[in-house]
LOPAPA-313870 format. One record per residue (C-alpha): residue number from 1; residue in one letter; z, y, x. Coordinates in steps of 0.1 Angstrom, whole numbers, plus 5000, padded with zeros to 4 digits. Example, Ala and Ser with C-alpha at 12.3 -4.5 7.8 and 13.67 -1.06 7.14 Angstrom:
% LOPAPA-313870
<drenvex 1 'A' <5078 4955 5123>>
<drenvex 2 'S' <5071 4989 5137>>
END
This chain:
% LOPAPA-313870
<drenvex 1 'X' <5000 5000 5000>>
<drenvex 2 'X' <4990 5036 5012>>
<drenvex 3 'X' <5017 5056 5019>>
<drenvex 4 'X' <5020 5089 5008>>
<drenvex 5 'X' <5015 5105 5034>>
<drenvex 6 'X' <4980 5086 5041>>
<drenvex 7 'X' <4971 5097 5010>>
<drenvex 8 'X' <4978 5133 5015>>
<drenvex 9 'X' <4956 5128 5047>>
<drenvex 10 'X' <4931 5111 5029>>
<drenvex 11 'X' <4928 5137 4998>>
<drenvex 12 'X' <4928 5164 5028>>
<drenvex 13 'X' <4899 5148 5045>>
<drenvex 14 'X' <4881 5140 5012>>
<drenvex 15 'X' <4883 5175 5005>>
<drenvex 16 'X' <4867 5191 5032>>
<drenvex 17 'X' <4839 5171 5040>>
<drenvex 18 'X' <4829 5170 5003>>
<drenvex 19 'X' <4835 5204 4997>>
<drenvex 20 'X' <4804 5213 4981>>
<drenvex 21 'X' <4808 5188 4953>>
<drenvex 22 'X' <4830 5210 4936>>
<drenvex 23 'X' <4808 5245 4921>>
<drenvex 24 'X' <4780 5229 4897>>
<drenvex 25 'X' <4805 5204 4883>>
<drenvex 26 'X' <4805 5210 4845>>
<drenvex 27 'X' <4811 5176 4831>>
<drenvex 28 'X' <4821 5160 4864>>
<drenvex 29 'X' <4784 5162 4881>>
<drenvex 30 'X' <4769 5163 4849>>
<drenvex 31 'X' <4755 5194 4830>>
<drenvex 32 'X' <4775 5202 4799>>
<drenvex 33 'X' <4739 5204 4777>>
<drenvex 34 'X' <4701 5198 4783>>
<drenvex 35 'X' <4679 5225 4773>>
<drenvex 36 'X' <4685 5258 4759>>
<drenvex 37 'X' <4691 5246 4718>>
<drenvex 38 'X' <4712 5218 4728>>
<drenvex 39 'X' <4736 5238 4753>>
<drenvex 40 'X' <4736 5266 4728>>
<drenvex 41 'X' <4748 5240 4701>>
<drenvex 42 'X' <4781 5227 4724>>
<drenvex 43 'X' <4758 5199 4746>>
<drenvex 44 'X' <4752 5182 4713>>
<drenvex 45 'X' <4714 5166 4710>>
<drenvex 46 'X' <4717 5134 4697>>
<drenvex 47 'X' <4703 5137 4663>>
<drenvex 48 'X' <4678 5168 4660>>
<drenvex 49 'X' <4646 5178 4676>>
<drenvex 50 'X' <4652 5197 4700>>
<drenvex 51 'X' <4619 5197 4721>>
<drenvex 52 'X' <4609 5182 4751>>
<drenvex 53 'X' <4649 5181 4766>>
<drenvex 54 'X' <4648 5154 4743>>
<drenvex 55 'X' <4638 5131 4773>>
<drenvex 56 'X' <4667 5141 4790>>
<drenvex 57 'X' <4692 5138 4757>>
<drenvex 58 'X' <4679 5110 4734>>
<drenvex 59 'X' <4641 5098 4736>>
<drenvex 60 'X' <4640 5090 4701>>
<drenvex 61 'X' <4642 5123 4691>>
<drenvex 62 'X' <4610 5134 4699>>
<drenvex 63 'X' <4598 5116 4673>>
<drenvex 64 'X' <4616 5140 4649>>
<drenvex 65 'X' <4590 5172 4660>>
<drenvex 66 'X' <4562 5180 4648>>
<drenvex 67 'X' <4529 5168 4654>>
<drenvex 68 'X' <4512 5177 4682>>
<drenvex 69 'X' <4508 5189 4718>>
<drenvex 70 'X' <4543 5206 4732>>
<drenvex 71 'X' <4547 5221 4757>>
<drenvex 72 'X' <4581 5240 4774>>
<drenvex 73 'X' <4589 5255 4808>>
<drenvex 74 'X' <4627 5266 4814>>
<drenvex 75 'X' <4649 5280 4833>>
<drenvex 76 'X' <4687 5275 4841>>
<drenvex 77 'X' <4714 5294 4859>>
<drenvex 78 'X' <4744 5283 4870>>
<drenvex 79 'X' <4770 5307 4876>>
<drenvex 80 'X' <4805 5293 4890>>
<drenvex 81 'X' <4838 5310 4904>>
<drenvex 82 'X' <4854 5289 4925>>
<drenvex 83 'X' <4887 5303 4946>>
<drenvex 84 'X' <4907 5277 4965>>
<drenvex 85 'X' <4939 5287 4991>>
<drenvex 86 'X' <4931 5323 4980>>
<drenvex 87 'X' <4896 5323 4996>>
<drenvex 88 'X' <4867 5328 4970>>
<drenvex 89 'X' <4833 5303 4978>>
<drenvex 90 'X' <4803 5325 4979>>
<drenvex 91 'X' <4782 5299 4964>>
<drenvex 92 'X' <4779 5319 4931>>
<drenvex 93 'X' <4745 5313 4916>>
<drenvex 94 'X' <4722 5279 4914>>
<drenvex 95 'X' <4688 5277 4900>>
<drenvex 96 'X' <4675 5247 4880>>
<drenvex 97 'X' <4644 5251 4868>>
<drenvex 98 'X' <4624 5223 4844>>
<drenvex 99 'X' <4591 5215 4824>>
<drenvex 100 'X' <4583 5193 4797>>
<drenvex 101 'X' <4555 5178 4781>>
<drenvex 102 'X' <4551 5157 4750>>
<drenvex 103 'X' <4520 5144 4725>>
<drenvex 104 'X' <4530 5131 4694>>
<drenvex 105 'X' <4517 5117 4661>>
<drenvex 106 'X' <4528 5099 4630>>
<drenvex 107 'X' <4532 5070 4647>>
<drenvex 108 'X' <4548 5074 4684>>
<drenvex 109 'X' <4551 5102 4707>>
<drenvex 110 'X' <4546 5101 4748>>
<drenvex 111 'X' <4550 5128 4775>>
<drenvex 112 'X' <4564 5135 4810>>
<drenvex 113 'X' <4588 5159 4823>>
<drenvex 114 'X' <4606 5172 4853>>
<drenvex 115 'X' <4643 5180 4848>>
<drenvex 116 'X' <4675 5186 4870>>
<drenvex 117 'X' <4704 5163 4862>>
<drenvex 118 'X' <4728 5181 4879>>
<drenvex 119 'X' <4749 5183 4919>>
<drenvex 120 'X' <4777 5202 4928>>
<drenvex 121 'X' <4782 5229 4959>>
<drenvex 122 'X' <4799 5255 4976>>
<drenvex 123 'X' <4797 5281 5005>>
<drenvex 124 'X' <4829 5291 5029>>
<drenvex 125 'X' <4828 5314 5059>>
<drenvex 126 'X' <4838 5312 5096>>
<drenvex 127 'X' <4863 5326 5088>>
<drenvex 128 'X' <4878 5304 5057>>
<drenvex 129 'X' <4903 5278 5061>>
<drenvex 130 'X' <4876 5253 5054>>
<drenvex 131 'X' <4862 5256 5087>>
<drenvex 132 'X' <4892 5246 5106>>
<drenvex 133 'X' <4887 5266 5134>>
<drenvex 134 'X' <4855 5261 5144>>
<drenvex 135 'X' <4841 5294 5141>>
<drenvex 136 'X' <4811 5276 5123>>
<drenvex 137 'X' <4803 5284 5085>>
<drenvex 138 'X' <4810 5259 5059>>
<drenvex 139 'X' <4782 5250 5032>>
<drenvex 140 'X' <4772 5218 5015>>
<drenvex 141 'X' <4748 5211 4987>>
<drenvex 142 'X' <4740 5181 4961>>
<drenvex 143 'X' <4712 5184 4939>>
<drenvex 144 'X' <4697 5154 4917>>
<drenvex 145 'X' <4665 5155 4896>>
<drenvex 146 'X' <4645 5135 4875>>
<drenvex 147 'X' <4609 5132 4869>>
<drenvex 148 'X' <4606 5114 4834>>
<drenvex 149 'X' <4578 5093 4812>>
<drenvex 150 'X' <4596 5090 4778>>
<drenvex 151 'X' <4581 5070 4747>>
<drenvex 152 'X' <4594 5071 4716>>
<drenvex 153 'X' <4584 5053 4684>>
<drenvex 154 'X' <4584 5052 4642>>
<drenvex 155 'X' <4596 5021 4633>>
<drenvex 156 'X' <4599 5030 4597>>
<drenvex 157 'X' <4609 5060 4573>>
<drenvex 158 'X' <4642 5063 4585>>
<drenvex 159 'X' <4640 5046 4621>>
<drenvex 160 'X' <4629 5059 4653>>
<drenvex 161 'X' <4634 5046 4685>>
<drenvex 162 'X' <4625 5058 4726>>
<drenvex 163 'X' <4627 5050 4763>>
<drenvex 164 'X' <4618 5064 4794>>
<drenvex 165 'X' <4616 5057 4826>>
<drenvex 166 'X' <4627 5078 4854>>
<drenvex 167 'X' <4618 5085 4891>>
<drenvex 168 'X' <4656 5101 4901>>
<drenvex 169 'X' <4658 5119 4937>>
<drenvex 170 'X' <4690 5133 4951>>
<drenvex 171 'X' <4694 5153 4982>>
<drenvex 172 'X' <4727 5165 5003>>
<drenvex 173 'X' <4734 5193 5027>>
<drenvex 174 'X' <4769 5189 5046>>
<drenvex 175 'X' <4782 5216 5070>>
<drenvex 176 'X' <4817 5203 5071>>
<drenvex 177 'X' <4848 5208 5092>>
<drenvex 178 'X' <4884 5189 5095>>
<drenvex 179 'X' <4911 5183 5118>>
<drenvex 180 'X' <4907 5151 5138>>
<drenvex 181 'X' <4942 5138 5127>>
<drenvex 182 'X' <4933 5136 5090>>
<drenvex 183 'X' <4907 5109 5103>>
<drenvex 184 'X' <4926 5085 5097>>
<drenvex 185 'X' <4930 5087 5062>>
<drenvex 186 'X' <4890 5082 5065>>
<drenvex 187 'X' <4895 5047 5073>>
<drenvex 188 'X' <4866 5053 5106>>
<drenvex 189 'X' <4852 5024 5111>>
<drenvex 190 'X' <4837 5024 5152>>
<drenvex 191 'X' <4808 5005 5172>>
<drenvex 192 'X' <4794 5006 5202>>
<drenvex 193 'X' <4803 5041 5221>>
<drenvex 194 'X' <4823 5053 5194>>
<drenvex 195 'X' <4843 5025 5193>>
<drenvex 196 'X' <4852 5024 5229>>
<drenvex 197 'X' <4859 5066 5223>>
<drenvex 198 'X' <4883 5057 5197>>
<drenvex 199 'X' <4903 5027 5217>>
<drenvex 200 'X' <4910 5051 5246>>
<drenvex 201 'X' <4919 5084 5223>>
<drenvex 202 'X' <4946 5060 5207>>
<drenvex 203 'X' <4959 5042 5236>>
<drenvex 204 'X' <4962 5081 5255>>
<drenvex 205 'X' <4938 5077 5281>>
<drenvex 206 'X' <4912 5101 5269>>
<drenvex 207 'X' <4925 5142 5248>>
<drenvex 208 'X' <4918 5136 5213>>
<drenvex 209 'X' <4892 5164 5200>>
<drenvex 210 'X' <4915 5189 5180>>
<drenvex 211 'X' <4884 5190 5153>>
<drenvex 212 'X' <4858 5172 5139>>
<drenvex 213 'X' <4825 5191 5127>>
<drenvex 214 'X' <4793 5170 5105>>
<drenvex 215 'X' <4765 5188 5102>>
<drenvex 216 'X' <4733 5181 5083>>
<drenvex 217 'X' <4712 5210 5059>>
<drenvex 218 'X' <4678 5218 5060>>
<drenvex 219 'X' <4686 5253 5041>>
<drenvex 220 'X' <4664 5251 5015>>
<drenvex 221 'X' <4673 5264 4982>>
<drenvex 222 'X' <4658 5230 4963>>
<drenvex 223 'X' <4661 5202 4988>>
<drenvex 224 'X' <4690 5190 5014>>
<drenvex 225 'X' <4686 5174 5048>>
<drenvex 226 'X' <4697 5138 5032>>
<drenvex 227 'X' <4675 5127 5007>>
<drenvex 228 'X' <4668 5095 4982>>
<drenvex 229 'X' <4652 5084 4957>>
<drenvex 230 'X' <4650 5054 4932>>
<drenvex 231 'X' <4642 5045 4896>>
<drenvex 232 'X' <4662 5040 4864>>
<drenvex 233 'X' <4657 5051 4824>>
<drenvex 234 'X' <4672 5056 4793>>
<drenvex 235 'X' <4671 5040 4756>>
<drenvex 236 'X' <4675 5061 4723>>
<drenvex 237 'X' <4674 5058 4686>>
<drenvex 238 'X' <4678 5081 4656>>
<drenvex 239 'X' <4686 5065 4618>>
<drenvex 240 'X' <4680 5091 4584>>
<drenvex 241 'X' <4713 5078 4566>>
<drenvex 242 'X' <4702 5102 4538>>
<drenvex 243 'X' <4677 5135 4530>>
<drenvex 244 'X' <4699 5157 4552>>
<drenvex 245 'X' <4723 5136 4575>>
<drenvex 246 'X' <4707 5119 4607>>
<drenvex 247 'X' <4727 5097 4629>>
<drenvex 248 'X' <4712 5091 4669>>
<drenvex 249 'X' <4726 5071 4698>>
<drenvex 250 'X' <4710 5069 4735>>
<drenvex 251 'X' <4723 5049 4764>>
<drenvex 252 'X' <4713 5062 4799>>
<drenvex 253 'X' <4715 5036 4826>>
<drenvex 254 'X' <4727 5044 4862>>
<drenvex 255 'X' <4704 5053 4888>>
<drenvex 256 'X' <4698 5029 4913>>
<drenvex 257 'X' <4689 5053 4942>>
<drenvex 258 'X' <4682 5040 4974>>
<drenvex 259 'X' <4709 5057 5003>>
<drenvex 260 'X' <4709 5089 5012>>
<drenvex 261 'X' <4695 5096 5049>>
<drenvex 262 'X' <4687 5125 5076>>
<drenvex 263 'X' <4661 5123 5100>>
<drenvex 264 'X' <4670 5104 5132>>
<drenvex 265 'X' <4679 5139 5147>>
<drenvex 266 'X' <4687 5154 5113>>
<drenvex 267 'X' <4719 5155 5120>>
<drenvex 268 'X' <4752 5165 5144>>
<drenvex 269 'X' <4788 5151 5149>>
<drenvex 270 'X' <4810 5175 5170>>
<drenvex 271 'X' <4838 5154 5185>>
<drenvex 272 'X' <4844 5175 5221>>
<drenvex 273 'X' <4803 5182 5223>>
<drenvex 274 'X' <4776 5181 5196>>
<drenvex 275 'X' <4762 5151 5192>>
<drenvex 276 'X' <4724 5142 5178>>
<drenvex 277 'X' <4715 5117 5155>>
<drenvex 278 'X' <4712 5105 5113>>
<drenvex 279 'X' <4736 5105 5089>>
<drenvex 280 'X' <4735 5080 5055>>
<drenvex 281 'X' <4752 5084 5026>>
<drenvex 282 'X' <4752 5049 5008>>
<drenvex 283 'X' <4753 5041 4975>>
<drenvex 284 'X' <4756 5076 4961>>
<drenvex 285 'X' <4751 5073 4922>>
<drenvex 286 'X' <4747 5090 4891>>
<drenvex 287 'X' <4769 5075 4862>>
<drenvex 288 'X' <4756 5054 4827>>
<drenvex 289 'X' <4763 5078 4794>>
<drenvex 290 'X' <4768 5063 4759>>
<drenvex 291 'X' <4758 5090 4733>>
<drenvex 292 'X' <4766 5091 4693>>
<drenvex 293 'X' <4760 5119 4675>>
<drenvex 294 'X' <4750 5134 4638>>
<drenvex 295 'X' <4731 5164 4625>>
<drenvex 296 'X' <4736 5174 4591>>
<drenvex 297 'X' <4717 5198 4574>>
<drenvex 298 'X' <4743 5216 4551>>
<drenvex 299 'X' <4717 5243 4537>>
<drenvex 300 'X' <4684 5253 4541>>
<drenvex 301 'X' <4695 5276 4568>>
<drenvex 302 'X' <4726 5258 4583>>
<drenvex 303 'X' <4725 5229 4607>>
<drenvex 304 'X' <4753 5214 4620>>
<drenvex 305 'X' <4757 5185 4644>>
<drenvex 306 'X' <4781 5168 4668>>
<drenvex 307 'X' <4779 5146 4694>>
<drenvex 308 'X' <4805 5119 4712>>
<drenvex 309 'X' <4794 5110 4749>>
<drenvex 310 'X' <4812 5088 4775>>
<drenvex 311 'X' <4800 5088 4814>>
<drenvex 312 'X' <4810 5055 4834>>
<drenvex 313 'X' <4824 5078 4866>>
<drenvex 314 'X' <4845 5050 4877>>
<drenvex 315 'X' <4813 5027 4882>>
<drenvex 316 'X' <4799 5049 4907>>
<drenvex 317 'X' <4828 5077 4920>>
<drenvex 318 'X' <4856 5051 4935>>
<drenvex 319 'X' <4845 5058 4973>>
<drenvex 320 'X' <4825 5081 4989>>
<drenvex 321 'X' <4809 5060 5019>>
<drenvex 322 'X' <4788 5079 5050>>
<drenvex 323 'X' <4775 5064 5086>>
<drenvex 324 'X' <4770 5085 5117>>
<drenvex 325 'X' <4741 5068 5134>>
<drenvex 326 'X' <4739 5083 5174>>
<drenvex 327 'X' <4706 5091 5181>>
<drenvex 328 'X' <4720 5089 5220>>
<drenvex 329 'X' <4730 5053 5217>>
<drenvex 330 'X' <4765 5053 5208>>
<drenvex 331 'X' <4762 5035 5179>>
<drenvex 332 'X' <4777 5046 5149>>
<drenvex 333 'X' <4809 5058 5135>>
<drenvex 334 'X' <4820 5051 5097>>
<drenvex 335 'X' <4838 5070 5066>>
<drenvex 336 'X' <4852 5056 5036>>
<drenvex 337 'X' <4867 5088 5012>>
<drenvex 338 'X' <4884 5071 4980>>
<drenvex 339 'X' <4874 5093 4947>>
<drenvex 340 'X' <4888 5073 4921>>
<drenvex 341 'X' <4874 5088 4895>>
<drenvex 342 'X' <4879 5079 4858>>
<drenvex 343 'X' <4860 5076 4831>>
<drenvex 344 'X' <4850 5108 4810>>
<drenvex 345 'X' <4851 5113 4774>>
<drenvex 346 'X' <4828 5147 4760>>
<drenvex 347 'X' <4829 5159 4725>>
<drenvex 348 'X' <4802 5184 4712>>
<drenvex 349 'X' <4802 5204 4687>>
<drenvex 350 'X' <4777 5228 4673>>
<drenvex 351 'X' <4758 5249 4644>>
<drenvex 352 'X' <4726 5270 4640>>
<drenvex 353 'X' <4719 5291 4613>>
<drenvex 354 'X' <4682 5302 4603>>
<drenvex 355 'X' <4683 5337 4597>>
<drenvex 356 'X' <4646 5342 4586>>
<drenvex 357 'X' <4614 5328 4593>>
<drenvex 358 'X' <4613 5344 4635>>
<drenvex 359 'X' <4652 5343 4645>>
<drenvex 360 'X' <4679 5316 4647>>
<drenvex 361 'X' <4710 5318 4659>>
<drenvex 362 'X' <4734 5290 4675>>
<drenvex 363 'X' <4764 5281 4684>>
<drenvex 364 'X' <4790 5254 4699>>
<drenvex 365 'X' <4819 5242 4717>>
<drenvex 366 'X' <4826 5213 4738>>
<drenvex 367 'X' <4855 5198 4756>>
<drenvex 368 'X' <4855 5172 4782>>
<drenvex 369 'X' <4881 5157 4799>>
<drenvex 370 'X' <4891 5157 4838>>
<drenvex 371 'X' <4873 5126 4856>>
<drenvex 372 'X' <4897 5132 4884>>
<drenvex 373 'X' <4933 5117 4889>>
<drenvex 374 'X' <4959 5143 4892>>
<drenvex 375 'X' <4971 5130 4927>>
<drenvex 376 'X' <4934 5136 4942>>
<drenvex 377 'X' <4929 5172 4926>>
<drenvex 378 'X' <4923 5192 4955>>
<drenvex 379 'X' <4916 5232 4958>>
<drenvex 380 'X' <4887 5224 4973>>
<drenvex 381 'X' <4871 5200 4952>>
<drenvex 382 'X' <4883 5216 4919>>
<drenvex 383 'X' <4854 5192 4894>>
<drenvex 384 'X' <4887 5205 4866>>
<drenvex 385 'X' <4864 5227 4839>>
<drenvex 386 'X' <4874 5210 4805>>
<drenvex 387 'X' <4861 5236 4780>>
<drenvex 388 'X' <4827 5250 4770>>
<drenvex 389 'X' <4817 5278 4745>>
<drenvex 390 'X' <4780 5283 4737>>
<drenvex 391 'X' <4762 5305 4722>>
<drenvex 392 'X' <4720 5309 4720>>
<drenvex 393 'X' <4693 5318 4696>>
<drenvex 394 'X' <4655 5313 4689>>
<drenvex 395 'X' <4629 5337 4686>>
<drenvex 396 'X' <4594 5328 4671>>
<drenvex 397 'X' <4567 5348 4688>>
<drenvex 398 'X' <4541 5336 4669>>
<drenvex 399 'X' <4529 5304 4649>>
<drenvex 400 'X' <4524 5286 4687>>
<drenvex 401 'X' <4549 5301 4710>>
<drenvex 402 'X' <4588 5302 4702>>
<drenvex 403 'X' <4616 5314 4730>>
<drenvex 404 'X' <4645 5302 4731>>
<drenvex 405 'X' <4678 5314 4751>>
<drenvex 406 'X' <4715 5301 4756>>
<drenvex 407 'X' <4742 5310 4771>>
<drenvex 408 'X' <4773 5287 4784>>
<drenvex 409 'X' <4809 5301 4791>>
<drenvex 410 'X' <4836 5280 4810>>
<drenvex 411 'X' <4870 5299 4809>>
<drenvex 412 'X' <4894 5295 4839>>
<drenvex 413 'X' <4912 5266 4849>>
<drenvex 414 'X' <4945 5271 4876>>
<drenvex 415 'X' <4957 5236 4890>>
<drenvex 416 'X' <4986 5234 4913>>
<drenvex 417 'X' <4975 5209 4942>>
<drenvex 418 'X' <5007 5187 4938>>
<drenvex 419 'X' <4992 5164 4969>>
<drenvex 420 'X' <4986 5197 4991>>
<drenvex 421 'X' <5019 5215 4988>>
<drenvex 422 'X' <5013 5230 4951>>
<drenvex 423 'X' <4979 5250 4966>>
<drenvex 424 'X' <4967 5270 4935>>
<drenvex 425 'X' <4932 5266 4925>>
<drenvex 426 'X' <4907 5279 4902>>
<drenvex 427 'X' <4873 5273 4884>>
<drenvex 428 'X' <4855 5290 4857>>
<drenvex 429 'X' <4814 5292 4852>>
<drenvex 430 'X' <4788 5312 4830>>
<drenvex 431 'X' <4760 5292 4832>>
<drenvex 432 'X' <4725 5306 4814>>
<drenvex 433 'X' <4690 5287 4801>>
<drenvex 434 'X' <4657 5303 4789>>
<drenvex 435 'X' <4625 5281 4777>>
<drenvex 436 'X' <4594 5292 4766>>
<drenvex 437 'X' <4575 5267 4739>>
<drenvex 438 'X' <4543 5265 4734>>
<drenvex 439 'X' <4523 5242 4707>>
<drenvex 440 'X' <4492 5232 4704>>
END
């Protein structure tokens, strides 16, 4: 059994070298909603058209459009405010831009898309805490997309189902810092060079390094230095239980993403000098979701729906897991980084209300709760946003083209790093999405 303090060493560690995975988080890694009409409605997309970020929601709901060519191109921001030890990360704004295209008839419905799923990230100075000293800045990055072919299908009057299949990339920049102590609570695993490094560091017959530095980013604003890719897919349906109430479920598998890997030079370990050579990331992946939700049209001109979702985090977030490969032939030095995350359950709730003929206007809530155990919260991996107000509307420009716009507030949440001394952190986001519709 761990003691505790191995665990404080090993939340410490975890933290900074995974530092970045802490601004985009909305629901965990996940975005809190998926186009502009669902995040305006709370996240909540299960049972409604609601356009081509139907691929990304529930496939079966394309079905539920109209007939014809569709075409949308949007636009996200994502806004957090992250402060951790009383030093604010200047990674502050994220752009996630998407496209989607569907055909459909009385009969099925088939398109492709491009869409971002969702990655975490943050920014420290020099001079921060973060960098331990090293008079090196701090950064990291994860982004994961999706390019998607969905399918969807009338089975009858009241039945429709859909399924796509998705080419998932992800990519990771790392500019990291920590003590060398708190490698132990790493669990390093040595060969070769490394190994023989490590033996005489702990028997006293080499100065242990006082930090340790990992360095990988290629800073681009879309991709990191440490990329993969892989394949995966979802599976939807959508029932009419009566004239105005619809019921929809989707299941969307994990990805199967190959590891995550530099260049051979790509990237650096600083133990005493800088050393050359790849880093791999293995089995990063993105979680399975179980949907349920229900739109009910109350009035001609009121819409409300809801939405019940539940992400497997504790299939894929128990361990983060990363090899140093020298490129000097040194061999290679391991991590292990326990996450044990949990489980998370997301209700979303929304409405719209058709004013006339051109405007609508939306609006939602959604509440999530915290993947994360309590005694691995740190204030620098703060993934603790619970809450979620939404508001949006749609504007019809003409009989083709519609806009539609949404906006996504996240108030403050304070947490008191129990593991790290009571350290106070806090998160809160504005996030924004814009698309622009055209049918044909």
């Amino acid at each position: 059994m761990k003691t505790k303090h191995t665990l404080r060493a090993t939340v410490a560690a975890s933290a900074l070298l995974l530092a970045s995975l802490s601004v985009h988080a909305t629901n965990g890694m996940l975005m809190e909603g998926y186009g502009p009409v669902a995040l305006s409605m709370g996240g909540a997309a299960q049972a409604y058209d609601n356009g081509t970020a139907g691929m990304m929601n529930n496939p079966a709901t394309l079905q539920l459009g109209a007939n014809g060519t569709r075409a949308d191109l949007a636009m996200g921001v994502l806004g957090p405010n992250v402060t951790s030890m009383g030093e604010k990360s200047s990674g502050t704004s994220y752009v996630m831009p998407a496209f989607g295209w569907v055909r459909k008839n009385d009969q099925y419905s088939y398109g492709i898309g491009v869409f971002g799923q969702g990655g975490m990230g943050t920014e420290y100075s020099v001079r921060s805490m973060n960098a331990a000293g090293t008079d090196q800045p701090v950064r990291s990055e994860l982004a994961v997309g999706r390019v998607i072919a969905p399918v969807s299908y009338k089975v009858n009057e009241r039945t429709n189902v859909g399924a796509t299949l998705d080419f998932t990339w992800a990519s990771l920049d790392m500019r990291m810092a920590s003590m060398f102590s708190q490698m132990a609570g790493m669990s390093p695993v040595p060969t070769g060079g490394f190994a023989t490094m490590m033996g005489a560091i702990q028997q006293g017959n080499m100065p242990a390094p006082s930090t340790v530095r990992i360095d990988f980013s290629d800073n681009h604003n879309f991709t990191g230095a440490a990329k993969s890719s892989g394949i995966t897919g979802k599976l939807g349906m959508t029932f009419e239980a009566s004239k105005d109430l619809t019921l929809g479920a989707s299941y969307q598998l994990k990805t199967r993403l190959g590891d995550m890997k530099t260049t051979a030079t790509g990237a650096t370990m600083t133990m005493g000098q800088v050393l050359a050579g790849r880093m791999v990331v293995h089995d990063f992946q993105m979680p399975s979701v179980l949907a349920l939700g229900a739109s009910w049209v109350a009035t001609p001109q009121l819409q409300l729906v809801a939405d019940l979702k539940r992400i497997g985090w504790s299939g894929v977030m128990q361990n983060f897991k990363m090899t140093f490969e020298s490129s000097q032939g040194l061999g290679t030095l391991g991590f292990t980084m326990p996450q044990n995350w949990q489980d998370q359950t997301v209700l979303s709730l929304g409405g719209a209300y058709k004013v006339d003929d051109v405007w609508t206007v939306r609006g939602g809530y959604s509440h999530s709760s915290n993947p994360i155990p309590d005694g691995y919260v740190h204030p620098l991996f703060p993934a603790i946003v619970k809450n979620h107000y939404t508001a949006g509307f749609g504007y019809k420009i003409s009989k083709s083209a519609s806009l539609d716009a949404a906006i996504s507030h996240a108030p403050q949440v304070a947490v008191s790093a129990g593991m790290l001394n009571g350290a106070a952190i806090t998160h809160s986001q504005t996030n924004y999405q814009m698309m622009l519709s055209y049918r044909y």
